[in-house]
C-alpha positions as CSV (number, residue, x, y, z in Angstrom):
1,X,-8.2,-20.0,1.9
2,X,-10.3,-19.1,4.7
3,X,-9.5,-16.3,7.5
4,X,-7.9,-13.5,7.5
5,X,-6.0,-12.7,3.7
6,X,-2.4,-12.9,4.9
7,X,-1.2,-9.9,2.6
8,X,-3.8,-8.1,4.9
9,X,-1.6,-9.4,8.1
10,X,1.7,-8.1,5.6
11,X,0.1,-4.8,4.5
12,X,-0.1,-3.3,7.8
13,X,-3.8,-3.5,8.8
14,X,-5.6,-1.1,6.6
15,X,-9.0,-0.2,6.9
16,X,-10.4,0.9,10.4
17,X,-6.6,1.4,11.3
18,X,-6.0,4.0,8.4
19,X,-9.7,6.0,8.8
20,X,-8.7,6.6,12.1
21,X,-5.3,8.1,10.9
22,X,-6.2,12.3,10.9
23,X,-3.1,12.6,8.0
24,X,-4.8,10.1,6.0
25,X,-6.1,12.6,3.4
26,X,-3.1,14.8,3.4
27,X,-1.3,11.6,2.1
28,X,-3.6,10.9,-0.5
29,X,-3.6,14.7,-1.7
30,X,0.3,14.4,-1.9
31,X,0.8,11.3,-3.9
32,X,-2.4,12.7,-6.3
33,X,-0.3,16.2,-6.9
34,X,2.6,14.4,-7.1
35,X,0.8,12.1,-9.5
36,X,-0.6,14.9,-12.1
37,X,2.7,16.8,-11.8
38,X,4.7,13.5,-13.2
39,X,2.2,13.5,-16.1
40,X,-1.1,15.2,-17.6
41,X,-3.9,15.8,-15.0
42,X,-6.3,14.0,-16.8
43,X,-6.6,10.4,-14.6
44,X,-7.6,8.9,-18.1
45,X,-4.6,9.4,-19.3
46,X,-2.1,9.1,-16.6
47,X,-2.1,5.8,-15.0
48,X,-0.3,6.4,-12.2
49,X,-3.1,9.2,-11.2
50,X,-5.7,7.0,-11.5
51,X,-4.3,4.8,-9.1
52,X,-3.9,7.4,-6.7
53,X,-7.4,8.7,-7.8
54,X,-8.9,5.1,-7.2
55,X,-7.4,4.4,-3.9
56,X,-8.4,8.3,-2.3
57,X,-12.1,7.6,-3.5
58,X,-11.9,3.8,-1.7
59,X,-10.8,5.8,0.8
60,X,-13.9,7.9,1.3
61,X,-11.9,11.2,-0.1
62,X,-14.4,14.0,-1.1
63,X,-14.6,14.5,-4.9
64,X,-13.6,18.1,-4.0
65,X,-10.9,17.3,-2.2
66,X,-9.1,15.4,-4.8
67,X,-9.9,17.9,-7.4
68,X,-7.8,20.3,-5.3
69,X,-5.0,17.9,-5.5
70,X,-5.0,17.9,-8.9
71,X,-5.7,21.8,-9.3
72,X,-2.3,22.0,-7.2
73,X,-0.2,20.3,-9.9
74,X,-1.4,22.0,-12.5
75,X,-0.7,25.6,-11.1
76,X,2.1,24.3,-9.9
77,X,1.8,25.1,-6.4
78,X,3.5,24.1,-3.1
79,X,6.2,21.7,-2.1
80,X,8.1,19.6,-5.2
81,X,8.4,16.2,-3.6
82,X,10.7,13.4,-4.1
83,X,10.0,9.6,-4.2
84,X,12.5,8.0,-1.0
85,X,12.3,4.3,-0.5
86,X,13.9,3.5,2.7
87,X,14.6,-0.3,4.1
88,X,15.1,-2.0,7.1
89,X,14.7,-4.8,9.5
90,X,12.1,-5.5,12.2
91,X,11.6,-7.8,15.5
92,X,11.8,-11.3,14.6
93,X,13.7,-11.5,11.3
94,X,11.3,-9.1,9.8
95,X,12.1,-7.2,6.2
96,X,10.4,-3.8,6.1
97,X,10.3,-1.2,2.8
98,X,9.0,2.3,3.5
99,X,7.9,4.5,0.7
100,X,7.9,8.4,1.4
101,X,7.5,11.5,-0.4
102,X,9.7,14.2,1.0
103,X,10.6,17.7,0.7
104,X,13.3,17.0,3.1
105,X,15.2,14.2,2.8
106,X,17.2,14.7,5.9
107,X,14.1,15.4,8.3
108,X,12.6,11.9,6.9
109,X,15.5,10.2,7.2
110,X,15.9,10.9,11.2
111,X,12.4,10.1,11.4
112,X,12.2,7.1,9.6
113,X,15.7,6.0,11.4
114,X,14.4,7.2,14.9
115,X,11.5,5.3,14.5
116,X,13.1,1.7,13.0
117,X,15.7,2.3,16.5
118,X,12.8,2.9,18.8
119,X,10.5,0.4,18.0
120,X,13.3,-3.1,17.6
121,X,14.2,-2.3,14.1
122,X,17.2,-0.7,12.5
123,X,17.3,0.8,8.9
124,X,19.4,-0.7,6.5
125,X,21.1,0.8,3.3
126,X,19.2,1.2,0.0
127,X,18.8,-2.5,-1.5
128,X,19.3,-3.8,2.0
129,X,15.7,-6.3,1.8
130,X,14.1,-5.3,-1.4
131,X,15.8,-8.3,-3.5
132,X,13.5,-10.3,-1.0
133,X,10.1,-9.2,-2.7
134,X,9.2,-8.7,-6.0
135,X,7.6,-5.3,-7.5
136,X,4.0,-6.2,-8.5
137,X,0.9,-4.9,-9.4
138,X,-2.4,-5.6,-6.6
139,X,-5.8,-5.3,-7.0
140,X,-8.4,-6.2,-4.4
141,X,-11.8,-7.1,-4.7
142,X,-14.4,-7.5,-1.7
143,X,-16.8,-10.6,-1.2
144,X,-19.4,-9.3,-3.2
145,X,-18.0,-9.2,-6.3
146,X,-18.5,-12.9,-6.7
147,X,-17.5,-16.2,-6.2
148,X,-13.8,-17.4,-6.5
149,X,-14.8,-18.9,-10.1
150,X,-16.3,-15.7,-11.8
151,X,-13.7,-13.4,-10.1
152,X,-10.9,-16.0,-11.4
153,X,-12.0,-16.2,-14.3
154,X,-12.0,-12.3,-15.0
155,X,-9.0,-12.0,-13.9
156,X,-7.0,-14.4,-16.4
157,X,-9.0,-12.9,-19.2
158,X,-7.6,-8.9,-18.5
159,X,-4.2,-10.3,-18.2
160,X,-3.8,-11.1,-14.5
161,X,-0.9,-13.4,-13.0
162,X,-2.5,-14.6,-9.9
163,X,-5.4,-14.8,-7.8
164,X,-5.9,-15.7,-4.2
165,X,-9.8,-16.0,-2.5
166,X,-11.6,-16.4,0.5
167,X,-14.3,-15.3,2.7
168,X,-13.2,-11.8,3.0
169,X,-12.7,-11.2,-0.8
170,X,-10.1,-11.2,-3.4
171,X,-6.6,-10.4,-4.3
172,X,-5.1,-10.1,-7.4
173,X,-1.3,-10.2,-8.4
174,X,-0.4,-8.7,-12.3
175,X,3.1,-7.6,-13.8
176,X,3.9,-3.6,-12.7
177,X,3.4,-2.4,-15.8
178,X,0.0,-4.4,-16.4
179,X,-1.3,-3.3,-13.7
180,X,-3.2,0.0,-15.1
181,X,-4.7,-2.4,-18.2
182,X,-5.7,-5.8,-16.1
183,X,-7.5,-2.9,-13.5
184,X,-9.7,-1.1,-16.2
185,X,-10.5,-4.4,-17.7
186,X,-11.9,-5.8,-14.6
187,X,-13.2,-2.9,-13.8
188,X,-15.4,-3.2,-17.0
189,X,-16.1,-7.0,-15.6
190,X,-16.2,-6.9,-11.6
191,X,-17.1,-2.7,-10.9
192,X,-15.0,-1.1,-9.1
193,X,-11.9,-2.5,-7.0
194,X,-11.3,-1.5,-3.4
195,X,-7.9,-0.8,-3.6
196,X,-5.3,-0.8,-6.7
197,X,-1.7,0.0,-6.3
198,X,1.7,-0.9,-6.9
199,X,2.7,-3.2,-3.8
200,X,6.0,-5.0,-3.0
201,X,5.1,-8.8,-2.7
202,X,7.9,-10.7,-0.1
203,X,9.1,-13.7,-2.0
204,X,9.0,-15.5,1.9
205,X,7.2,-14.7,4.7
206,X,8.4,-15.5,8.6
207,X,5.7,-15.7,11.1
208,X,5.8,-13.3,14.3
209,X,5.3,-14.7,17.9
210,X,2.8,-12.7,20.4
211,X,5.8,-10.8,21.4
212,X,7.7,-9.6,18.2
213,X,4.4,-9.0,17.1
214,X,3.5,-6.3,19.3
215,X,6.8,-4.5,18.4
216,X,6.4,-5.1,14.8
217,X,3.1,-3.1,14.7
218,X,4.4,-0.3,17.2
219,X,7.3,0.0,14.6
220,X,4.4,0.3,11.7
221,X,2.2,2.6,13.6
222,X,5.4,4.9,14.4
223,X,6.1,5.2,10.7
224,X,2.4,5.1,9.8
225,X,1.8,8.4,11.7
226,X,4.7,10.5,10.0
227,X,3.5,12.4,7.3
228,X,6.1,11.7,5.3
229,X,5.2,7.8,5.3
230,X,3.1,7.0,1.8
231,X,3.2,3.3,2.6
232,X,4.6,0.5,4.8
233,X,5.5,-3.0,3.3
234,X,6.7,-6.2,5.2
235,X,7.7,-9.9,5.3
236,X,6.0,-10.3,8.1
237,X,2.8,-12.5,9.2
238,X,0.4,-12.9,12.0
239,X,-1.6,-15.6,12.7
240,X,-5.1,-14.8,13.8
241,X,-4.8,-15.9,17.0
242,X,-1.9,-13.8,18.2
243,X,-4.2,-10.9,16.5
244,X,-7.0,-11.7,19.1
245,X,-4.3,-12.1,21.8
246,X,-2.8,-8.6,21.0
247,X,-6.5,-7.2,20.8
C-alpha cells in the first residue's frame, strides 16, 4: 500500500503535530503514574507501564522525567485519576472515541462537550459509536526495520493478527490482551517499535471532503490541547490530496 498509512489519516496526525503540543509530556507523566499505581512499578512486570514507558521514550521523554512518573505512584502522590471514555459524532458521518484521565469528571465533561459543539460534532452517550471499532492491540514499525517479508514474517511468528506495509513503515494489529507478548517478541526480532498501545480499530471508515475535513481536525486539535485528553480515535479518513489542499 503506498502513501500515507490510513490509520495515520484515523489516528489524528501524530508526530510533528504532537512534539509541538507543550502538554505533551504532562500526558505521558499521567498515564505512566497512573500506570504504576494500577500495578507494581517495575515496567517488567506491569504491561500496561511498559506501554506507557515505550510510547514516552518514542516520544523523546527524558529518562528522568519518566522516572518521576513512576516515583509519583509509588509514594503515592498527587491527583487519583480515573479512566473516562467519552463518544461522539463528527462533520461528515464521522465516529469519534476520546479517552481521558480525569480528576474531575464534570470539568472534562464540559470540555469535551464544548469542544464536540464547537467544532460540528456533538457527544453521544457511553456506547453511542464504540460497537463500530474493535478494541485491538497496535504496534508500529518504521521503514527501516525491513522489508514487508521479514517484518511479516516476524510478526506471524510472536503471535500477531495482521500486518499492513508500505513506504512509510509498518503496522501491526494483535488481540488486546496479546499485545504486551507479540510487542516483546518482536522487539527481540525487529528492535524497538515506535509506538505500542492499545488503539480502537473502526470496523468501516467514511472518507471526509476538503470541507468536513477542516472541521474534523479543528474538532481533534480542540480535544487534543485539553489536558485532560489521553487520546483521540476516529472513523474518519483523508485522502492525501485534501491533506495538501488543507496544508
Amino acid at each position: 500500500m503506498a502513501g500515507h498509512s490510513k490509520f495515520k489519516n484515523i489516528m489524528h496526525r501524530k508526530g510533528a503535530q504532537d512534539k509541538k503540543r507543550s502538554n505533551l509530556f504532562s500526558k505521558l507523566s499521567r498515564e505512566i503514574t497512573v500506570a504504576a499505581k494500577m500495578g507494581t512499578p517495575d515496567p517488567d512486570m506491569n504491561p500496561r507501564l511498559r506501554l506507557a514507558v515505550n510510547t514516552a521514550k518514542a516520544q523523546s521523554m527524558p529518562k528522568d522525567n519518566i522516572q518521576r512518573a513512576i516515583d509519583k505512584a509509588s509514594a503515592n502522590d498527587g491527583e487519583n485519576y480515573e479512566e473516562v471514555r467519552y463518544e461522539g459524532y463528527g462533520p461528515g458521518g464521522s465516529a469519534i472515541i476520546v479517552e481521558a484521565l480525569t480528576d474531575n469528571r464534570n470539568r472534562t465533561a464540559t470540555s469535551i462537550r464544548t469542544a464536540f459543539s464547537k467544532n460540528g460534532g456533538n457527544l453521544g452517550a457511553s456506547g453511542a459509536v464504540s460497537h463500530g471499532f474493535e478494541r485491538l492491540g497496535y504496534i508500529e514499525y518504521g521503514a527501516e526495520a525491513g522489508d514487508e517479508e521479514k517484518v511479516l514474517e516476524a510478526a506471524l511468528e510472536a503471535g500477531a493478527q495482521d500486518i499492513s506495509s508500505s513506504e512509510d513503515g509498518h503496522e501491526i494489529w494483535t488481540a488486546a490482551e496479546d499485545l504486551h507478548g507479540v510487542a516483546t517478541a518482536l522487539e527481540a526480532a525487529l528492535g524497538e517499535a515506535k509506538e505500542v498501545k492499545l488503539a480502537w480499530k473502526p470496523n468501516l471508515t467514511v472518507e471526509l471532503d476538503e470541507k468536513d475535513a477542516a472541521t474534523l481536525l479543528k474538532l481533534v486539535d480542540a480535544l487534543d490541547d485539553d489536558d485532560d485528553v489521553q487520546t483521540v480515535w476516529g472513523n474518519y479518513e483523508i485522502s492525501d490530496e485534501v491533506m495538501e489542499k488543507l496544508g
